[in-house]
N, C-alpha and C positions, 0 to 999 in steps of 0.2 A: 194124219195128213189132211190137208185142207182140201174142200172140196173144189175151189177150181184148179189147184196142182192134181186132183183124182182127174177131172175135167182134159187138161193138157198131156198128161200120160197117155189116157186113154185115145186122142186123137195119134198120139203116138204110137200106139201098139198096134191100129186101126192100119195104118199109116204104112207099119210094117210087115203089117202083113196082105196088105195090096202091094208094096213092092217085090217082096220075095215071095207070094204063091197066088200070082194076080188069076192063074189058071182056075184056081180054087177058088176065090172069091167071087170072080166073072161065074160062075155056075150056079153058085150060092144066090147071087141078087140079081144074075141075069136068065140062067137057063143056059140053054145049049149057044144061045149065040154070046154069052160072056167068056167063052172059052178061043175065039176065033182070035186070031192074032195081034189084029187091032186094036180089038176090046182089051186084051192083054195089056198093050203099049198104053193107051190112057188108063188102064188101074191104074202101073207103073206110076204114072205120071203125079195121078191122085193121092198113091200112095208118100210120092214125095212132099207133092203141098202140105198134108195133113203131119210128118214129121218137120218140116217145115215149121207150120205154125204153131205146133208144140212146142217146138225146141225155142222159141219167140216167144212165146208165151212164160213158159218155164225160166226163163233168160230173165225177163220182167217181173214176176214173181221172185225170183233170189235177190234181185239187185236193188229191189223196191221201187222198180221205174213202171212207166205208164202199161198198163196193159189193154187198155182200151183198143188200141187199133189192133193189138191184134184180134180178141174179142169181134170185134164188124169183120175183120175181114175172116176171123170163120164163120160166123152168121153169113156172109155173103158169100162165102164158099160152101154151105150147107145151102141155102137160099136155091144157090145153081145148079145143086144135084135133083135138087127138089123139083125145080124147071127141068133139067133134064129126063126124071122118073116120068113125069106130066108129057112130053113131050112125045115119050116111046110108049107110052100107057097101051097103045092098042095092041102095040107089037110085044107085050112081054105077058109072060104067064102071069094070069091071075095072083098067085100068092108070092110073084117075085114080085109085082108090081107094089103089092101092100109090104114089103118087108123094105126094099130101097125107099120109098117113101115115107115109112116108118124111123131107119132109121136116122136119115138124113135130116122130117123131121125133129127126130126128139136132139139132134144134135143141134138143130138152128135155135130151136126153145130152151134149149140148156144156153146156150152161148149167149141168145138175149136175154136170159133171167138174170145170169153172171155180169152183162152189162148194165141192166138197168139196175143193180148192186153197187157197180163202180163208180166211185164219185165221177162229174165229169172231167176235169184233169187227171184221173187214175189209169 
């Protein structure tokens, strides 16, 4: 398997499981206040983008068509978590702080290694 289809799965699996155990995940990167209701509804939410632009991604990869936008737009949707970690930084435990930042970075860095790979009409 290639690795940006390992790349798009993987935003897939991420994906599914902030939709179906956002309770769990909210705890995992947030602490006790990732478990509150809200926080729940935007996992949810998250979890859909990120199936979302897998299944766009993957769609592009079978069919040999452009995958570049999607490529930016999960770098810009990694980018925004990144902003948002930075954002709540005071208010979130110490090692949730470095694990959301961690891993939202290494997903932007992945996504732009995988673009700057991509011809530019690819």
């Amino acid at each position: 398997m290639k690795p940006l289809t390992l790349y798009a799965i993987g935003r897939m699996a991420f994906g599914a499981v902030a939709l179906s155990a956002p309770q769990f995940l909210g705890r995992t990167l947030a602490g006790a206040g990732g478990t509150a209701p809200d926080a729940q509804a935007f996992l949810r939410g998250m979890g859909g983008r990120e199936i979302g632009l897998g299944l766009g991604l993957l769609a592009m990869i079978r069919v040999g068509g452009p995958v570049r936008p999607w490529l930016i737009a999960g770098v810009l949707a990694d980018s925004g978590d990144i902003a948002g970690v930075a954002g709540a930084w005071r208010h979130m435990p110490p090692a949730k702080r470095w694990l959301g930042l961690g891993m939202a970075g290494v997903a932007a860095t992945l996504g732009a290694g995988f673009l700057a790979m991509v011809p530019g009409n690819g």
